[in-house]
C-alpha positions as CSV (number, residue, x, y, z in Angstrom):
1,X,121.1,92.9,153.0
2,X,123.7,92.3,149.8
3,X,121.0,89.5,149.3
4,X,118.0,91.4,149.4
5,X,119.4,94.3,147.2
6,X,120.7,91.6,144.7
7,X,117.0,90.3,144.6
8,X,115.5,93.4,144.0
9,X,118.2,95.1,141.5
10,X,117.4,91.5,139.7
11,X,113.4,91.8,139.4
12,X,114.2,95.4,138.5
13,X,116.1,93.9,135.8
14,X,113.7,91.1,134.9
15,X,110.7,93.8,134.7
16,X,113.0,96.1,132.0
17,X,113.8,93.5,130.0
18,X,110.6,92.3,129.7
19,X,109.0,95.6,129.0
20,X,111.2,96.3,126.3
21,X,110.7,92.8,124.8
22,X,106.5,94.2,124.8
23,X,107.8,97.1,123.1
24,X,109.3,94.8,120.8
25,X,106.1,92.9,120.3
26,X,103.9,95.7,120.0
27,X,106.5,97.6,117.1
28,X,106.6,94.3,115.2
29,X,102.6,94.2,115.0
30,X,102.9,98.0,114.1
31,X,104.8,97.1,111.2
32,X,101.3,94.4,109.8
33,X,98.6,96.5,111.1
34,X,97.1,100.1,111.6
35,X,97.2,101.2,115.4
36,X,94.1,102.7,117.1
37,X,94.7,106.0,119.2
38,X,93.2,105.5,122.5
39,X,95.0,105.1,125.4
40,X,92.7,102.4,127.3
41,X,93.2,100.4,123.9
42,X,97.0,100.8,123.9
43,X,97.2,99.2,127.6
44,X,95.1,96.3,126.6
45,X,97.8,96.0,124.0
46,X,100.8,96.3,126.4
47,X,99.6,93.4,128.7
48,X,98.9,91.4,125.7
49,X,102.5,91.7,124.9
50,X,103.8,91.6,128.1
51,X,101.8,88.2,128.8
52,X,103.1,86.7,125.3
53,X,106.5,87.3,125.5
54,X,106.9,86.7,129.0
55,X,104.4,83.6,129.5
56,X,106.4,80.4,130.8
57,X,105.1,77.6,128.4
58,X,106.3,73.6,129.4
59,X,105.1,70.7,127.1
60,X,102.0,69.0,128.9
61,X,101.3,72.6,131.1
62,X,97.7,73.3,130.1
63,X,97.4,75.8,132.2
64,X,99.3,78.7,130.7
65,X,99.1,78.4,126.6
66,X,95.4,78.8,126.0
67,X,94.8,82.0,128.5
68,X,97.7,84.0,127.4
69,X,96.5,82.9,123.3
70,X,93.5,84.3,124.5
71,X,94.1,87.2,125.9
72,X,96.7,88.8,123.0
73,X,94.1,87.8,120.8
74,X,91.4,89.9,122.4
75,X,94.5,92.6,122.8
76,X,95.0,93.1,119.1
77,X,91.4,92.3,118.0
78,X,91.0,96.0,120.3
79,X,93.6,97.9,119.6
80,X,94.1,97.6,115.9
81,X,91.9,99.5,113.2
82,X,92.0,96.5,110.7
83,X,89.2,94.1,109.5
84,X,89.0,91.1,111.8
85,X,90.5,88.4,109.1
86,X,94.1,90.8,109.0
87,X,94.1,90.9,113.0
88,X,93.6,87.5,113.6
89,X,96.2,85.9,111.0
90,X,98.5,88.7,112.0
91,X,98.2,87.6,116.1
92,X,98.1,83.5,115.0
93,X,101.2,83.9,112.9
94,X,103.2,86.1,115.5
95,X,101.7,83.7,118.4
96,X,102.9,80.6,117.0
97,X,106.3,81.6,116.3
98,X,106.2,83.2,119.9
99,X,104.8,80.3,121.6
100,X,107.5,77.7,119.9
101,X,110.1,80.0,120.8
102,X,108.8,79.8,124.8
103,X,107.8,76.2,124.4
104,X,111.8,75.2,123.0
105,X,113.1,77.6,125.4
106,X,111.4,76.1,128.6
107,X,111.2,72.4,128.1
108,X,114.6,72.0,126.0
109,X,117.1,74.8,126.5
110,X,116.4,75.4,130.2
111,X,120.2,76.4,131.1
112,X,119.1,79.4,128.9
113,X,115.8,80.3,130.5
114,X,116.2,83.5,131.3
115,X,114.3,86.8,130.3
116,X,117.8,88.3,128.8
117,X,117.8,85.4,125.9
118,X,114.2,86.3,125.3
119,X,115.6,89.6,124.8
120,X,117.6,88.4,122.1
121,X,115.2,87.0,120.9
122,X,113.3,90.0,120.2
123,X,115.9,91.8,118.6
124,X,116.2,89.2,116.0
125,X,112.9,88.8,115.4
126,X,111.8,92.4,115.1
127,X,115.1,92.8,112.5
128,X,114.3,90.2,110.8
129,X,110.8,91.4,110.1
130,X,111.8,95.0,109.6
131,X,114.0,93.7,106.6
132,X,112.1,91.4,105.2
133,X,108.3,92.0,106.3
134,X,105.9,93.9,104.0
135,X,106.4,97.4,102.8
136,X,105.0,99.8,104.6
137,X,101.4,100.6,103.7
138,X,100.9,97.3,102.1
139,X,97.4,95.6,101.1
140,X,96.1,92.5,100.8
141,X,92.5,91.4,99.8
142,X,90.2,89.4,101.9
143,X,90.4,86.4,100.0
144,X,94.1,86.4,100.3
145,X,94.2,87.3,104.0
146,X,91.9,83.7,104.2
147,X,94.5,82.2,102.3
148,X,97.3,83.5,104.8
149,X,94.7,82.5,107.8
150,X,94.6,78.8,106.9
151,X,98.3,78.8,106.3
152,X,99.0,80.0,110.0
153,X,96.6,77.3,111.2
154,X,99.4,74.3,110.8
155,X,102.0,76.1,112.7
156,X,100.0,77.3,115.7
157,X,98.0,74.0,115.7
158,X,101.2,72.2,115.9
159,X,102.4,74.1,119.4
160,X,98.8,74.0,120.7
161,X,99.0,70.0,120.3
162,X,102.7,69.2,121.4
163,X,101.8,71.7,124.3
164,X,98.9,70.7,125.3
165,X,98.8,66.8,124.3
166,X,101.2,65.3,126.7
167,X,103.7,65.5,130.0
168,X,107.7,66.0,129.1
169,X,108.4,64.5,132.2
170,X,106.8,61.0,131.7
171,X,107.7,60.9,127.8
172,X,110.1,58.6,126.1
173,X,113.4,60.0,124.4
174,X,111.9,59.7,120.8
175,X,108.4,61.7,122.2
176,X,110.8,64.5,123.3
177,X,112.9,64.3,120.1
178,X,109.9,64.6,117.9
179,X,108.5,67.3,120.1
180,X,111.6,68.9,119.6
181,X,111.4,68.4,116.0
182,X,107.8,69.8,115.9
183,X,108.2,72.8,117.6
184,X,111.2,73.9,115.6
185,X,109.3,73.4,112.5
186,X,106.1,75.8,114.1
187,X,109.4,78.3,114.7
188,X,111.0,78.4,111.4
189,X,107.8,78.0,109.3
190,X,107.4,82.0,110.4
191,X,109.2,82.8,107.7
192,X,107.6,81.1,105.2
193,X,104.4,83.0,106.3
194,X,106.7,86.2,106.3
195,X,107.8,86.0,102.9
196,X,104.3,84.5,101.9
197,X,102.3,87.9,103.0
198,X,105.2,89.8,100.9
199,X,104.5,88.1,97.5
200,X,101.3,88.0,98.3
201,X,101.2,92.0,99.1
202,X,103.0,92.9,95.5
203,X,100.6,90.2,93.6
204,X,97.4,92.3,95.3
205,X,99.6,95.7,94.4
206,X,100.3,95.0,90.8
207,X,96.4,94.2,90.4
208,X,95.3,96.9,91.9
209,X,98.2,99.2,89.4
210,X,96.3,97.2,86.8
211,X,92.9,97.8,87.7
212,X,93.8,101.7,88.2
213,X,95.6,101.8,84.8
214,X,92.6,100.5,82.9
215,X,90.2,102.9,84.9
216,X,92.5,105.9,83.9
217,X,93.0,105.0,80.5
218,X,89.1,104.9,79.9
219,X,88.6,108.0,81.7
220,X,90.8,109.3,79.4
221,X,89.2,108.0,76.6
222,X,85.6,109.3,77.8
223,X,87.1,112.6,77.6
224,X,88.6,112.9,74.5
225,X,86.1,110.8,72.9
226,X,83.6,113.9,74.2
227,X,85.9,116.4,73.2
228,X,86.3,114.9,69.6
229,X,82.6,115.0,69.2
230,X,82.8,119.0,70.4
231,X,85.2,119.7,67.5
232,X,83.4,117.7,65.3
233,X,80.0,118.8,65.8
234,X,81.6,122.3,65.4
235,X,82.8,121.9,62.7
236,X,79.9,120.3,60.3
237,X,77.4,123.4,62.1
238,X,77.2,124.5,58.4
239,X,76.0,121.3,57.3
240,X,73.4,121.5,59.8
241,X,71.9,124.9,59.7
242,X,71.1,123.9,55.8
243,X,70.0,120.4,56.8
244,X,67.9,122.3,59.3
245,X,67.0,124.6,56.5
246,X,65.2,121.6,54.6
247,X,63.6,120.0,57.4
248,X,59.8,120.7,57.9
249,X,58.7,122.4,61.2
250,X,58.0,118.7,63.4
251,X,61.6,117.2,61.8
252,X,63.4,120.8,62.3
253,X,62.3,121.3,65.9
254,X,63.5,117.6,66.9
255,X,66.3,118.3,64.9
256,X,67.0,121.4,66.7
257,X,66.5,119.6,70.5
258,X,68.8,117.3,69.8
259,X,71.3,119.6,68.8
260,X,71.0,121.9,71.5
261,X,71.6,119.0,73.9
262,X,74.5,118.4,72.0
263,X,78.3,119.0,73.9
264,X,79.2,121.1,71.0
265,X,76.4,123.8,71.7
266,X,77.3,123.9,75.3
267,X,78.8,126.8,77.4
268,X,82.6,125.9,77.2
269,X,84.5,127.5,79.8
270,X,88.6,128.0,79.9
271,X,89.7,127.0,83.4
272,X,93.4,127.0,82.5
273,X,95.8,126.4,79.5
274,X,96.3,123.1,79.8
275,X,94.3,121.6,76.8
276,X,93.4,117.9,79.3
277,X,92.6,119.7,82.4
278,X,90.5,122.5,80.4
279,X,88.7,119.1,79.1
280,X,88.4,117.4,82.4
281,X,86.8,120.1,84.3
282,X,84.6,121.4,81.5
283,X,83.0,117.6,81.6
284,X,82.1,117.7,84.8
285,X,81.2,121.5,85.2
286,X,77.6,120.6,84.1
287,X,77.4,118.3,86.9
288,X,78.4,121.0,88.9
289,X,76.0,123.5,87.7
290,X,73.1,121.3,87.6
291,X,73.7,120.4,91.9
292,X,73.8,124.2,92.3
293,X,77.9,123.7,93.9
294,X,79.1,126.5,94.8
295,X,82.5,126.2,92.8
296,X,85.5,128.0,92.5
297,X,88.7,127.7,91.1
298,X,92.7,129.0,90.4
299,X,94.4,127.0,87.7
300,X,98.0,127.7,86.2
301,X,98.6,124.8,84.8
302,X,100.5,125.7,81.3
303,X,99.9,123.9,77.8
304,X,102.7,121.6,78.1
305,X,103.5,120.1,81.3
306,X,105.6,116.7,81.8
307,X,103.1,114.6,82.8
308,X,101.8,111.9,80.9
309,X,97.6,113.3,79.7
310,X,96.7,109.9,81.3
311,X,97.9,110.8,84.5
312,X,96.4,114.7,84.7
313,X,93.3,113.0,83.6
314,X,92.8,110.9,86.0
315,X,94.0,112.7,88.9
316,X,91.6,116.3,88.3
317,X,88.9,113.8,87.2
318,X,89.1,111.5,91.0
319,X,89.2,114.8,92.5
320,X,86.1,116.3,91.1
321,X,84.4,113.2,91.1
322,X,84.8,112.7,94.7
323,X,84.4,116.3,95.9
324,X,80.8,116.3,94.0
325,X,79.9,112.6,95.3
326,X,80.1,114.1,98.4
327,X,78.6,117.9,97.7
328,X,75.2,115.8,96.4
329,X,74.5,114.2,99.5
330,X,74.4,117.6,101.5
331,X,71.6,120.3,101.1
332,X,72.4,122.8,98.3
333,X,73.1,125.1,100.7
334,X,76.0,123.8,102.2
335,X,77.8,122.2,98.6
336,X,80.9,123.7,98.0
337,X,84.2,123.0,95.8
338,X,87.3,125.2,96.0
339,X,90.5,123.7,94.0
340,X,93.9,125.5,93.2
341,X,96.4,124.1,91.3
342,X,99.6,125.9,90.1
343,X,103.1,124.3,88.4
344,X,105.7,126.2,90.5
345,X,109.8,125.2,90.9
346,X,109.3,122.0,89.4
347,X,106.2,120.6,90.9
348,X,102.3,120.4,90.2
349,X,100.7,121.6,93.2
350,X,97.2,121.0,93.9
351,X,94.8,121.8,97.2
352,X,90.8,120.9,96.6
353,X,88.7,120.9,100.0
354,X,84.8,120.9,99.2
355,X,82.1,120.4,102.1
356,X,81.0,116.3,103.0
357,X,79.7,114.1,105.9
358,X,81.6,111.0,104.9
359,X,84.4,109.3,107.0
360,X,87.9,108.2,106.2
361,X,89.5,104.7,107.4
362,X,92.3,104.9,109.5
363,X,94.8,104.9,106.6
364,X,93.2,108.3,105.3
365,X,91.7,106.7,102.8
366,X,87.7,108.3,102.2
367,X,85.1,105.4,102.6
368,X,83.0,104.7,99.8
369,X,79.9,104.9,100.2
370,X,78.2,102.9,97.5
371,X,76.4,99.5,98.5
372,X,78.7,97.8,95.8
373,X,82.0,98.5,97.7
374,X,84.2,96.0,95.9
375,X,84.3,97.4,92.6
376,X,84.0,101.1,94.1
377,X,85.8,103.3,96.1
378,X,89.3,103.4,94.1
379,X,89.1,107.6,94.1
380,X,91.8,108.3,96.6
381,X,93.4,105.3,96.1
382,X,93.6,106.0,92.3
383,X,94.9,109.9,93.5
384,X,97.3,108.1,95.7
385,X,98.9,106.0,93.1
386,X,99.3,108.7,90.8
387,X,101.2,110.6,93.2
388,X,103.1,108.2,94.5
389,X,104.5,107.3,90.9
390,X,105.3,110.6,90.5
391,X,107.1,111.0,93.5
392,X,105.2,113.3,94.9
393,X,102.9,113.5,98.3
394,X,99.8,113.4,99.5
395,X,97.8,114.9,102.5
396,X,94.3,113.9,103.2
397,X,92.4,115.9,106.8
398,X,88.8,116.0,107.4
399,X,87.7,118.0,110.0
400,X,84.4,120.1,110.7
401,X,82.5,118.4,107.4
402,X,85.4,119.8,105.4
403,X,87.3,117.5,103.2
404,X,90.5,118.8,102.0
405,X,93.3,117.3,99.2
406,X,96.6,118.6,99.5
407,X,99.3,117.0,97.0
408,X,102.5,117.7,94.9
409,X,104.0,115.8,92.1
410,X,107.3,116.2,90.6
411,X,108.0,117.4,86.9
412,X,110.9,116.3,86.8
């Protein structure tokens, strides 16, 4: 009887122990890739892990490597939102280290095969990535992710063929030593692969701070460069009226067209004190006008504010810009714009919801939907930047065909 309870409190134990080492697995792929929300997608996921880190793996077993490979593969391929490239290095780079681990911990270290010192294991290895993964939110772009792809090749093909190629029992002591050798190299080349996707992640992140720099400073630009030509224009009207006085009637009326579609002789409207904001929305409120958006506003944003014209550019102009991209693909009926923004106890506070049909990624980001996507589609990411440097937050929802921007930033 004092056997049979032993027995059972002991697979009781073993089953814990190896849930919480799944847990383990599944929080460490968390921390590379975006989760999917369905429950059916979640399981799949849970007897991936459960097969990886418990799967008994002996040099020259053929039996057990490939299926288990397999099956977490097809695990994280369903229930992760990423592209296919960040899934698959993401599950080779985890399996190989994984699958080392197993292999030196079954063939060579057999007085310690026992689910409790893959525990252990677990807890290192989730540490270990937690201090020194990526940072949260990171991105990496597609040809880099290929790059990271071929690099986990040499580490997983290197278990697969000491695995897979040959019989412990039979080998020499020099096959086993080199096996030995091998599979410690697949192990501790994880974090190589670790630290590579972490340069790699704050190479694609300064670009991208780069890229988004140039883009605001030329938005910037574009507007004063319009405004200029407002003052400008005002200013020589008297020069034109007696230009226009010594034109003859063709010349005059030519003359006359071209002024009128002039920005100078257009209706300028004050949205709010602040001289870059006024700017940005008056540029686009002719856009708005000639959809027929319905468009409504509350700004209190004073003359001086501590934020660098740049930024405020950028930021108002992303927002309208995206909020009328998606009002033009709707009937007219249905296009509408709504944004406050107010400076209150040290923050800029600013909610713009307008009516769309487009989707957001699962990171919250709104999809672009241009054909050229690669040199498109930096909006939100441009909005999210700017808050982000600004310590500030952001909050995107979508619900109902209403798209809605909620964000502070700090004026401190």
């Amino acid at each position: 009887m004092n056997v049979t309870v032993y027995t059972w409190l002991n697979q009781v134990g073993y089953l814990v122990t190896a849930g919480i080492c799944s847990i383990l697995c599944i929080r460490t792929l968390n921390m590379f890739l975006i989760p999917r929300p369905e429950t059916l997608r979640k399981i799949f996921l849970w007897t991936g892990s459960f097969l990886l880190t418990g799967m008994i793996i002996y040099i020259g077993d053929v039996a057990n490597l490939p299926p288990t490979f397999f099956i977490f593969l097809i695990a994280v391929y369903l229930a992760y939102s990423d592209d296919l490239l960040p899934k698959v290095t993401v599950s080779f780079m985890l399996a190989s280290i994984v699958f080392a681990f197993n292999a030196l911990d079954d063939s060579f270290l057999m007085k310690f095969n026992n689910i409790s010192f893959r525990l252990l294991f677990w807890i290192c290895l989730y540490f270990f990535i937690k201090k020194f993964g990526p940072p949260k939110g990171y991105e990496i772009s597609p040809a880099l992710w290929k790059l990271l792809l071929m690099l986990t090749l040499t580490p997983l093909g290197i278990v697969f063929i000491v695995v897979l190629s040959e019989s412990s029992f039979y080998s020499s002591l020099s096959t086993r030593t080199s096996d030995f050798l091998l599979l410690c190299l697949a192990f501790f080349s994880f974090a190589g692969l670790l630290q590579s996707i972490r340069v790699l992640a704050k190479q694609y992140q300064l670009e991208q701070h780069q890229i988004l720099n140039e883009m605001n400073r030329k938005y910037y630009e574009s507007i004063e460069e319009q405004q200029f030509e407002v003052r400008r224009l005002r200013h020589d009207m008297n020069n034109h009226l007696q230009t226009l006085s010594a034109l003859s009637d063709d010349k005059r009326t030519a003359y006359l067209t071209e002024l009128i579609d002039s920005p100078a002789l257009n209706r300028t409207v004050f949205f709010c004190q602040s001289r870059t904001v006024n700017a940005v929305f008056n540029a686009k409120y002719s856009l708005i006008e000639e959809n027929s958006i319905d468009f409504t506003w509350e700004l209190f944003i004073p003359e001086e504010i501590v934020i660098e014209e740049i930024d405020l550019c950028a930021l108002f102009a992303n927002i309208l810009d995206n909020a009328i991209e998606a009002c033009i693909k709707l009937p007219p009926s249905h296009r509408k714009i709504k944004i406050l923004a107010r400076t209150d106890k040290g923050l800029l506070v600013v909610e713009a919801v307008n009516s769309t049909k487009n989707e957001m990624t699962a990171s919250g980001i709104l999809k672009t939907t241009k054909k050229d996507k690669q040199h498109h589609g930096y909006g939100m990411i441009n909005i999210k930047e700017i808050v982000d440097r600004h310590q500030g937050s952001l909050e995107i929802k979508m619900e109902g065909g209403i798209f809605s921007v909620f964000l502070y930033l700090s004026l401190a």
